[in-house]
Backbone as CSV, one residue per row, in Angstrom:
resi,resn,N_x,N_y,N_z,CA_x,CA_y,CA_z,C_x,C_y,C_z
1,UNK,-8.933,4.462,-3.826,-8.736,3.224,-3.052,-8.123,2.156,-3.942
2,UNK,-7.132,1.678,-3.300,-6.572,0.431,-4.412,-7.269,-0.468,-4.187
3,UNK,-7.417,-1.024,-5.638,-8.085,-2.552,-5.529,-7.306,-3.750,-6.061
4,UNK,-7.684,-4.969,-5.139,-6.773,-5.871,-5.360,-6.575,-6.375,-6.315
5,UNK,-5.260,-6.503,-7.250,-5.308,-7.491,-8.274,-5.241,-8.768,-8.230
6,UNK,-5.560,-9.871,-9.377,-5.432,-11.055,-9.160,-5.100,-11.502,-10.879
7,UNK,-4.444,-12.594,-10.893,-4.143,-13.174,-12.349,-3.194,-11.931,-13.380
8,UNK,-2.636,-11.198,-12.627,-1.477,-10.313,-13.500,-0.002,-11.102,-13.491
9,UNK,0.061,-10.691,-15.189,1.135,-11.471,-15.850,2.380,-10.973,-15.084
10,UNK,2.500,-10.058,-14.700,3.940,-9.424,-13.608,3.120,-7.982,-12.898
11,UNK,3.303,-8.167,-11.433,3.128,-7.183,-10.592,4.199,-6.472,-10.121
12,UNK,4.835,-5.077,-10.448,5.969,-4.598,-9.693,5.445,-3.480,-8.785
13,UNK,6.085,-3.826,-7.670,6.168,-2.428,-6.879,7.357,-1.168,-6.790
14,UNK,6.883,-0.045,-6.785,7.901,1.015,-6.292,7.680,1.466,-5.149
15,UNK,8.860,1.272,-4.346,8.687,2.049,-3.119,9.367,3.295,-3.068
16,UNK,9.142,4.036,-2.834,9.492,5.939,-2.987,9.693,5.940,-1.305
17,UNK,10.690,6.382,-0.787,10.684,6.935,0.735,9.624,8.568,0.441
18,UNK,10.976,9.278,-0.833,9.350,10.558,-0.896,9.229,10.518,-2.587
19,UNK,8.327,10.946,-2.779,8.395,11.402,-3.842,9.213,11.889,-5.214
20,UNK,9.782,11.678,-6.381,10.820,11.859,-6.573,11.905,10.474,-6.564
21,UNK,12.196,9.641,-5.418,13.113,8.786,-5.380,12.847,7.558,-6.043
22,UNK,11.481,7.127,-6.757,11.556,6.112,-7.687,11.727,6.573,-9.196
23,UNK,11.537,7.636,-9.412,11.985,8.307,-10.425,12.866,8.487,-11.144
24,UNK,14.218,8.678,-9.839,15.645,8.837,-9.898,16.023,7.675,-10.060
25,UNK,15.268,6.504,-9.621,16.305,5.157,-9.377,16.165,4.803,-10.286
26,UNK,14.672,4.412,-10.802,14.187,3.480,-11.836,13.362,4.202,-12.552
27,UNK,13.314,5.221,-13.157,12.561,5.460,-13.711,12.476,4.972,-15.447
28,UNK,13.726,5.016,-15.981,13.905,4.426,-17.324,13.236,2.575,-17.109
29,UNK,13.286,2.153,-16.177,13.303,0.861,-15.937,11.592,0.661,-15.307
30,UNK,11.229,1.842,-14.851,9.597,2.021,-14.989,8.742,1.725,-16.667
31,UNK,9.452,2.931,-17.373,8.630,2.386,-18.630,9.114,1.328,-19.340
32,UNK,10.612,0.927,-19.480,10.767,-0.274,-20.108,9.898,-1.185,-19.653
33,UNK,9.825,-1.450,-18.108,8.435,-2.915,-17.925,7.245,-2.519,-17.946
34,UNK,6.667,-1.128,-18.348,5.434,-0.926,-18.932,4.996,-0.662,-19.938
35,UNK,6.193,-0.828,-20.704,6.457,-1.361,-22.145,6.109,-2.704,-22.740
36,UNK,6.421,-3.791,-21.492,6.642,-5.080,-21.291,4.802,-5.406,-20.696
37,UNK,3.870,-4.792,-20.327,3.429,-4.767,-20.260,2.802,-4.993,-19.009
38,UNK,3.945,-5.053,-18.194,3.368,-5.485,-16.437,2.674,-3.981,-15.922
39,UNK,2.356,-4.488,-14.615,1.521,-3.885,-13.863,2.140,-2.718,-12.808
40,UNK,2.634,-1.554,-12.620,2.951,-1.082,-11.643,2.543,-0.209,-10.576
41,UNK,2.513,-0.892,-9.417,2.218,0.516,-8.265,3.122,1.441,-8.181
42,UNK,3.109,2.741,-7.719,4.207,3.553,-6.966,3.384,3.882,-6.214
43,UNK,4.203,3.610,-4.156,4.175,4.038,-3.441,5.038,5.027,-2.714
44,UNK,4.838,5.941,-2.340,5.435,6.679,-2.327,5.256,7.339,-0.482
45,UNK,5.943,7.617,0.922,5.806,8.135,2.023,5.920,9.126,2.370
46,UNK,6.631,10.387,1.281,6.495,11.719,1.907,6.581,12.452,0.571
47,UNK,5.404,13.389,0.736,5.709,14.683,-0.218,6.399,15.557,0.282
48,UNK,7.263,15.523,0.882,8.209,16.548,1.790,7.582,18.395,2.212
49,UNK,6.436,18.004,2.399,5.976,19.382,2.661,6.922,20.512,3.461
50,UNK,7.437,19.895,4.833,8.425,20.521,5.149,9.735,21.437,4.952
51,UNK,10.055,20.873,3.615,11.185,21.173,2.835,11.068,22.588,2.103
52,UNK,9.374,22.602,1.630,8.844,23.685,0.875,9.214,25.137,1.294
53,UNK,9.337,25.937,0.065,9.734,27.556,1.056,8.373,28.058,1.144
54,UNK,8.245,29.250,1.671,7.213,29.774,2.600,6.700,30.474,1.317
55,UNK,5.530,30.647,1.123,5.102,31.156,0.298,4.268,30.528,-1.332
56,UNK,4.730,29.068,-1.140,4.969,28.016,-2.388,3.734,27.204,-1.533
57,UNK,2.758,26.344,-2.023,1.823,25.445,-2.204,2.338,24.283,-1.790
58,UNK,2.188,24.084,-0.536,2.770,23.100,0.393,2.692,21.132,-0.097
59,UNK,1.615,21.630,-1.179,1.153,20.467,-2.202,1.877,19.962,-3.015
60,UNK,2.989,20.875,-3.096,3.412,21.326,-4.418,3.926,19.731,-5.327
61,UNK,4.880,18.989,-4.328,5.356,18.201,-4.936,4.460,16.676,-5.073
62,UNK,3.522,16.741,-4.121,2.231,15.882,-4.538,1.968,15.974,-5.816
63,UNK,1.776,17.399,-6.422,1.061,17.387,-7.728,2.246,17.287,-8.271
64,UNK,3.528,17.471,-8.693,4.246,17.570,-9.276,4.732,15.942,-9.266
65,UNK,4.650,14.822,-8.501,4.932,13.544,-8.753,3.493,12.641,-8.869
66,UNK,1.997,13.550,-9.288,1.432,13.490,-10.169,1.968,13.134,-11.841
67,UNK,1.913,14.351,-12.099,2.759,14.667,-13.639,3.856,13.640,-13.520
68,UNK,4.852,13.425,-13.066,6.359,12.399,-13.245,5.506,11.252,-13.203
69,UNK,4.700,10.888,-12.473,4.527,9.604,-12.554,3.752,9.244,-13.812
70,UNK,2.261,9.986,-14.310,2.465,10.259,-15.672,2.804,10.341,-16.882
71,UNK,3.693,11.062,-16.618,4.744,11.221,-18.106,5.431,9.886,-17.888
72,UNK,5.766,8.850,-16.814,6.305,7.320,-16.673,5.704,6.606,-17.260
73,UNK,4.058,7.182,-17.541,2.894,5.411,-17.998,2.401,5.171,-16.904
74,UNK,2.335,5.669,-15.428,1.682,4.941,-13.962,0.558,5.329,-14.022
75,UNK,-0.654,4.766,-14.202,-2.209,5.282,-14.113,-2.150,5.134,-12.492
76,UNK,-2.663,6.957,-12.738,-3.429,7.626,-11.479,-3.509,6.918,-10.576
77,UNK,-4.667,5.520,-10.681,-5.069,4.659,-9.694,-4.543,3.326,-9.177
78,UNK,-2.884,3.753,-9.646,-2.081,2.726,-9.339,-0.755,3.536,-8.930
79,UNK,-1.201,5.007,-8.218,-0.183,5.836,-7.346,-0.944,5.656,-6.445
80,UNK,-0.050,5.653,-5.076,-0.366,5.720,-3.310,0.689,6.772,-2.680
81,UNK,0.321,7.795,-2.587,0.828,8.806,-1.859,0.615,9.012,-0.250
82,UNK,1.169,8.624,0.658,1.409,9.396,1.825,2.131,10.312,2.022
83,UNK,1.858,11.004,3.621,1.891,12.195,4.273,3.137,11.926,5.406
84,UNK,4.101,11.130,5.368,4.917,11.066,6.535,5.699,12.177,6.979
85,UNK,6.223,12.352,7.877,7.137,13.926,7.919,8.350,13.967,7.508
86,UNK,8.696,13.996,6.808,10.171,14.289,6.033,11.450,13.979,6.999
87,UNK,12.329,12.974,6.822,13.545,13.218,7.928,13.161,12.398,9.170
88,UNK,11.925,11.715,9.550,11.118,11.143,10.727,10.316,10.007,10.677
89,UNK,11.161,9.177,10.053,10.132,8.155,9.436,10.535,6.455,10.773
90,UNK,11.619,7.534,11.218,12.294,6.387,12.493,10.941,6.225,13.908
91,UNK,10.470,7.196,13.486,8.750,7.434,14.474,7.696,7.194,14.006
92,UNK,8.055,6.174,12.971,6.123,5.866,12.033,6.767,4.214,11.971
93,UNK,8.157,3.489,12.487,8.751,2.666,11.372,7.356,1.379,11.740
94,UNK,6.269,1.064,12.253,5.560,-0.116,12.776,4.135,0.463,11.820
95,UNK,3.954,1.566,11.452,3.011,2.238,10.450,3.247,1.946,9.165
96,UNK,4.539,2.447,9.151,5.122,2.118,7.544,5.205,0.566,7.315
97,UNK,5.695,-0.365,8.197,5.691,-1.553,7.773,4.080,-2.332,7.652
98,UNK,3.238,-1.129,8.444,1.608,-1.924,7.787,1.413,-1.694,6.739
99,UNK,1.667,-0.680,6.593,1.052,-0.194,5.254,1.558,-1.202,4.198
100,UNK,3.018,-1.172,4.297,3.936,-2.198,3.156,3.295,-3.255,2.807
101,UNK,2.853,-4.023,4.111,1.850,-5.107,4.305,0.658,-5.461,3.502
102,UNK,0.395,-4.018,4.117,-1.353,-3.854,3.021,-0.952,-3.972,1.835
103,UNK,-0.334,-2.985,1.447,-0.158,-3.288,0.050,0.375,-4.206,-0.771
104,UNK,1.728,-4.874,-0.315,1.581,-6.604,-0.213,0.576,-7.400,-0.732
105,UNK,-0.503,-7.390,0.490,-1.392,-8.094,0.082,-2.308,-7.917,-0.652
106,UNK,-2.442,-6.780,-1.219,-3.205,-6.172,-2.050,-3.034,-6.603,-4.004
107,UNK,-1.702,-6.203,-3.791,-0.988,-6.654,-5.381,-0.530,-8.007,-5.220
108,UNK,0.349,-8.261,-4.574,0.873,-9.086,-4.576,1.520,-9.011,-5.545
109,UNK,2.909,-8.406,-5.212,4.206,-7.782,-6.185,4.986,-9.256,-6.075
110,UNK,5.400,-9.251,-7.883,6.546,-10.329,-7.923,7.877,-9.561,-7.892
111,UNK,7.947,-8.276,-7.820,8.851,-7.711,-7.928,8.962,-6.048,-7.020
112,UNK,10.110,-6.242,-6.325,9.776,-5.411,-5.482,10.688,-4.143,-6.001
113,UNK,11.297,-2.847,-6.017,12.289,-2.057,-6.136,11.908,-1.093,-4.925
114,UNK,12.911,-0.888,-4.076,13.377,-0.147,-2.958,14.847,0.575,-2.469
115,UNK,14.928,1.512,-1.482,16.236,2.085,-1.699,17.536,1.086,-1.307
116,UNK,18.573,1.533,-1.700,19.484,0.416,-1.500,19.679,-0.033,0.052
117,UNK,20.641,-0.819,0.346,20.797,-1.141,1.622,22.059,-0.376,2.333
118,UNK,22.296,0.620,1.183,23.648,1.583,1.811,23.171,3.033,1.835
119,UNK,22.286,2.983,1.412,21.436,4.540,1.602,22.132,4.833,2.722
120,UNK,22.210,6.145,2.439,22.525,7.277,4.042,21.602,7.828,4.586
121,UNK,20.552,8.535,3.935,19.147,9.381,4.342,18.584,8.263,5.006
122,UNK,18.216,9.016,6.473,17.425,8.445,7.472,16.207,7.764,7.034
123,UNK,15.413,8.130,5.986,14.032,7.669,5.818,14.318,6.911,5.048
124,UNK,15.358,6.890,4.207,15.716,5.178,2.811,16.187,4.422,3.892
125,UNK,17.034,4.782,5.056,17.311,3.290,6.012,16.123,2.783,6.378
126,UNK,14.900,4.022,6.696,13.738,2.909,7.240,13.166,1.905,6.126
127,UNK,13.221,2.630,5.107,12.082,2.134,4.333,12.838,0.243,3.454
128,UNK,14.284,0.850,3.574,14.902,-0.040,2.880,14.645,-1.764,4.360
129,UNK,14.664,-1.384,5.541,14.524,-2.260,6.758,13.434,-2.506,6.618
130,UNK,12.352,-1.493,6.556,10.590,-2.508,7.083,10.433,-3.346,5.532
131,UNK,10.862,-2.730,4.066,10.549,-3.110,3.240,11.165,-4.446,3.459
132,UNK,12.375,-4.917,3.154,12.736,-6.162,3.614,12.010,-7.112,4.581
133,UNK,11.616,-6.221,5.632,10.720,-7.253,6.266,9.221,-7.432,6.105
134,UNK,9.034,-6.961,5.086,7.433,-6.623,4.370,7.517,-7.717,2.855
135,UNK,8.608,-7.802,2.379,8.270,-8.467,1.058,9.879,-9.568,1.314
136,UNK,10.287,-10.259,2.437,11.239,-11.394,2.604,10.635,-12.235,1.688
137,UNK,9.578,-12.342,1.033,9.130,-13.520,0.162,8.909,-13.246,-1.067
138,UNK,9.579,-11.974,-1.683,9.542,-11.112,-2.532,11.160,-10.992,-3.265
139,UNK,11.034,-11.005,-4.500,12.023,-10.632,-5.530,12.276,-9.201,-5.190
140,UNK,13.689,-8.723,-4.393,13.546,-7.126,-4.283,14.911,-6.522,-4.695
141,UNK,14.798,-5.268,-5.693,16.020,-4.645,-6.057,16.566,-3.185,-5.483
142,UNK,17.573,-3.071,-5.031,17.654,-1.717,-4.683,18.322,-0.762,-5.580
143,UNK,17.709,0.389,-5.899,17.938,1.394,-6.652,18.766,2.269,-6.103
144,UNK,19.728,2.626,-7.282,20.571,3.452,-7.642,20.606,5.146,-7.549
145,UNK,20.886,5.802,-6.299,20.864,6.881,-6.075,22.257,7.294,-5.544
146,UNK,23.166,7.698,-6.438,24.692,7.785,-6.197,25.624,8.965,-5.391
147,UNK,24.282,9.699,-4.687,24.492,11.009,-4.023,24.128,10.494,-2.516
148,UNK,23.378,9.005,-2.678,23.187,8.651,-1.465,23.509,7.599,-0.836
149,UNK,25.188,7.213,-1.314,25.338,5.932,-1.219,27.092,6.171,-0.984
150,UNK,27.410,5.339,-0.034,28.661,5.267,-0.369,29.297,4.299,-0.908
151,UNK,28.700,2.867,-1.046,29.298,1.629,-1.037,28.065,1.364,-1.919
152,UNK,27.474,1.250,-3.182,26.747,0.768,-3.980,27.208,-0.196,-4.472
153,UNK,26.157,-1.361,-4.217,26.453,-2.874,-5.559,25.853,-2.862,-6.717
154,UNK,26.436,-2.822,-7.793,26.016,-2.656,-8.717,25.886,-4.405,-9.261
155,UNK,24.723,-5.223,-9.104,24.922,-6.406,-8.803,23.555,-6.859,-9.815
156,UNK,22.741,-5.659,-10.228,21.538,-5.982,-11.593,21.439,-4.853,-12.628
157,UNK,21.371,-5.382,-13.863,21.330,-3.712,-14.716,20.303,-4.013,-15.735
158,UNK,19.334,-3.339,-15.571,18.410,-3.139,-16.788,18.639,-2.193,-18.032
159,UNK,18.828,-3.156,-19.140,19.392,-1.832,-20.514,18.109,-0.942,-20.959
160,UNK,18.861,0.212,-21.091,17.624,0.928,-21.268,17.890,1.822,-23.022
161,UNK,16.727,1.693,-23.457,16.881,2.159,-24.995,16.855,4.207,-24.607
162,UNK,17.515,4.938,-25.673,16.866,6.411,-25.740,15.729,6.438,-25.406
163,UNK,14.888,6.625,-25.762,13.177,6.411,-25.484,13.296,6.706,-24.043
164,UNK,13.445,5.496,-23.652,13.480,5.308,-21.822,13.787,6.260,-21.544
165,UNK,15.494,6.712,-21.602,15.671,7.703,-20.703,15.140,8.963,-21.029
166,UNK,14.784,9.263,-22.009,14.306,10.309,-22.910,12.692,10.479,-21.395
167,UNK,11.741,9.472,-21.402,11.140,9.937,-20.444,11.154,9.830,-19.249
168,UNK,12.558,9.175,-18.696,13.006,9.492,-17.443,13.332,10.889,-17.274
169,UNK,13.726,11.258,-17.862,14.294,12.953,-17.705,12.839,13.938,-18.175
170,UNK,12.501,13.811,-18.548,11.178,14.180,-19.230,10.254,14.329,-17.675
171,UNK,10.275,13.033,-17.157,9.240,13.104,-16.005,9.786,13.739,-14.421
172,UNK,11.187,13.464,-14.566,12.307,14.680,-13.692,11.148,16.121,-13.761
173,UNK,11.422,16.697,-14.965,11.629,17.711,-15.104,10.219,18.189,-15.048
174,UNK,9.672,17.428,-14.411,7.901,18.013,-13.640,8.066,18.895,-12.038
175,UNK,9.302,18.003,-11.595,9.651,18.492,-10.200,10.674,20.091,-10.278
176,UNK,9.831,20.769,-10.951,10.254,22.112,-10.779,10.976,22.581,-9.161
177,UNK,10.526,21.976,-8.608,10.952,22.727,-6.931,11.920,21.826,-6.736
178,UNK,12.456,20.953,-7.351,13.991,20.370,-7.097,14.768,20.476,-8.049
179,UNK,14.344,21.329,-9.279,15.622,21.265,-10.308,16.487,22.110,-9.866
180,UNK,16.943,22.928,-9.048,18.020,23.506,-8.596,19.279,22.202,-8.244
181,UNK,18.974,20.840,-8.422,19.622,19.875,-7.561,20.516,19.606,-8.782
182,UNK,21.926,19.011,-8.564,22.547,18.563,-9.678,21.802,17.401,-10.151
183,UNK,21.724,15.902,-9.581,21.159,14.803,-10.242,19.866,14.937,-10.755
184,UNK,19.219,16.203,-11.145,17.924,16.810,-11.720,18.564,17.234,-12.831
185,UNK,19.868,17.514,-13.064,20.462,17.827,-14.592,20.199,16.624,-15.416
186,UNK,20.030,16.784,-17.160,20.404,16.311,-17.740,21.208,15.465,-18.202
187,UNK,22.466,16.497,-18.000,23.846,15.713,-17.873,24.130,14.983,-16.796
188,UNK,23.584,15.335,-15.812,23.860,13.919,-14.696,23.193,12.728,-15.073
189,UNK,22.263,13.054,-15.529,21.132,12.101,-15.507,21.366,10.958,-16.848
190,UNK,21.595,11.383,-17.764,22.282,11.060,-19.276,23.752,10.120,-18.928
191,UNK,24.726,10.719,-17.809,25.895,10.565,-17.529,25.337,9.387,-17.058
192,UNK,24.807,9.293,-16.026,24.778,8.159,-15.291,24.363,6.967,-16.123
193,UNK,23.403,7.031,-16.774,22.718,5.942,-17.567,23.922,5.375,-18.584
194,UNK,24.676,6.179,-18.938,25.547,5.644,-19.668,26.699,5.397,-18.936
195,UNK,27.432,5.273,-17.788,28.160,5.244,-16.982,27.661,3.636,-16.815
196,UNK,26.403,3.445,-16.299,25.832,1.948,-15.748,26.096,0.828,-16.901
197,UNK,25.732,1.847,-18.144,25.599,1.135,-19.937,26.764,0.392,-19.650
198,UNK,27.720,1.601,-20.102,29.360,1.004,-19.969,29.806,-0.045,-19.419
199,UNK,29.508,-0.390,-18.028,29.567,-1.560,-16.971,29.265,-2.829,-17.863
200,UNK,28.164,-2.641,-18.234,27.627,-4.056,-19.439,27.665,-3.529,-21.000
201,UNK,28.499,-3.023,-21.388,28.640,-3.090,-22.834,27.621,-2.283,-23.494
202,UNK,26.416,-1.494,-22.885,25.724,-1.134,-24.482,25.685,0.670,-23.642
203,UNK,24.671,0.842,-24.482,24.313,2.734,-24.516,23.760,3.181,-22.794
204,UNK,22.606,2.848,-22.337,22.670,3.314,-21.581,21.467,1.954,-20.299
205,UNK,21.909,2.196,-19.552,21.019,1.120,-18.122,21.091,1.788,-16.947
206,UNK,20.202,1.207,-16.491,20.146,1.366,-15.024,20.825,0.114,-13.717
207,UNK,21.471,1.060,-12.680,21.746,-0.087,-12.050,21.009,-0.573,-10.844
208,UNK,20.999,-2.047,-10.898,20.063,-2.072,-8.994,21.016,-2.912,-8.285
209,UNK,20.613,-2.925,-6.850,21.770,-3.680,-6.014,20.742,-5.083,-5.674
210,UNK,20.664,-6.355,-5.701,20.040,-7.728,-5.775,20.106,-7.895,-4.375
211,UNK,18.385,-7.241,-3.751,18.730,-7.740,-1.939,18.122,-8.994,-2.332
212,UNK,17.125,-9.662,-2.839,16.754,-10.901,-2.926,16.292,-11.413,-4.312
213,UNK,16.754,-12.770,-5.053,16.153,-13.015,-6.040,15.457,-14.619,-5.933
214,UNK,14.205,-14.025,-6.460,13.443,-15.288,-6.112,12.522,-15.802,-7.639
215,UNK,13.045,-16.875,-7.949,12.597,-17.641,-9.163,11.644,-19.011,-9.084
């Protein structure tokens, strides 16, 4: 059960449509601010059970974004995993925006990260819509997923040292049942960070798109 915080020096949230997608976006940019010493939730709406092949532990990627979140620095009791149905989140969207709510009010995030606002996958359009209307009073960034985007703003970049990405890829590579995927490579993963670097001059960053900044 989460319990509410109060008097934290920085609260960030992750919002995950499933499992896996705060990982990809921000994950170097997970431990740099828990480096920094703030506070982070990851929420997360689908372990994609559906997706699973027949025969495989329908759990599978629950426990497996266990471990990623983990190997990030996220204590246990500051992950929130739901059960939504994969691909169907256009039939929960007044559920999902309570929940957002709850948890809202629970942390009370100065900082929000969610999928961009050009996402293509049906469940980042929901999540990227109720989230907006769940944290409008909220600092919120959208993350960088370049397989799911056609029109990305690259409009915030967090620099990220080796280290970082070293356990961004590190905590990837828990999700055994998606490394068949290219952006689960190395070299994608390496590429990109330094692709974003390039944009601002150093080794390697992450990029986010600025739906709201609030100072």
């Amino acid at each position: 059960m989460l319990v509410k915080q109060s008097k934290l020096l920085k609260s960030v949230l992750i919002v995950a449509p499933h499992v896996d997608d705060g990982e990809l976006g921000c994950g170097g940019t997970i431990v740099k601010l828990l480096e920094q010493g703030m506070h982070i939730t990851y929420l997360a709406f689908s372990i994609g059970e559906d997706t699973v092949p027949d025969g495989i532990d329908k759990n599978i990627m629950f426990k497996e974004c266990l471990n990623a979140t983990k190997e990030l620095g996220i204590l246990t009791e500051n992950l929130i995993i739901k059960r939504f149905p994969i691909r169907k989140f256009n039939t929960y969207r007044q559920e999902i925006l309570e929940i957002l709510i709850e948890v809202r009010n629970n942390i009370n995030p100065e900082i929000v990260f969610i999928p961009s606002s050009q996402s293509l996958h049906q469940d980042h359009k929901v999540i990227y819509a109720e989230g907006v209307r769940a944290f409008k009073h909220t600092t919120c960034y959208g993350y960088d997923l370049p397989w799911d985007t056609a029109n990305f703003s690259t409009t915030c970049f967090f620099k990220l040292e080796d280290r970082h990405m070293a356990k961004k890829i590190n905590a990837l590579k828990m999700y055994q049942t998606l490394k068949h995927r290219i952006y689960f490579e190395d070299d994608f993963l390496n590429g990109l960070g330094r692709v974003r670097g390039a944009q601002i001059g150093v080794k390697n960053a992450e990029a986010f798109e600025v739906i709201r900044s609030i100072y």
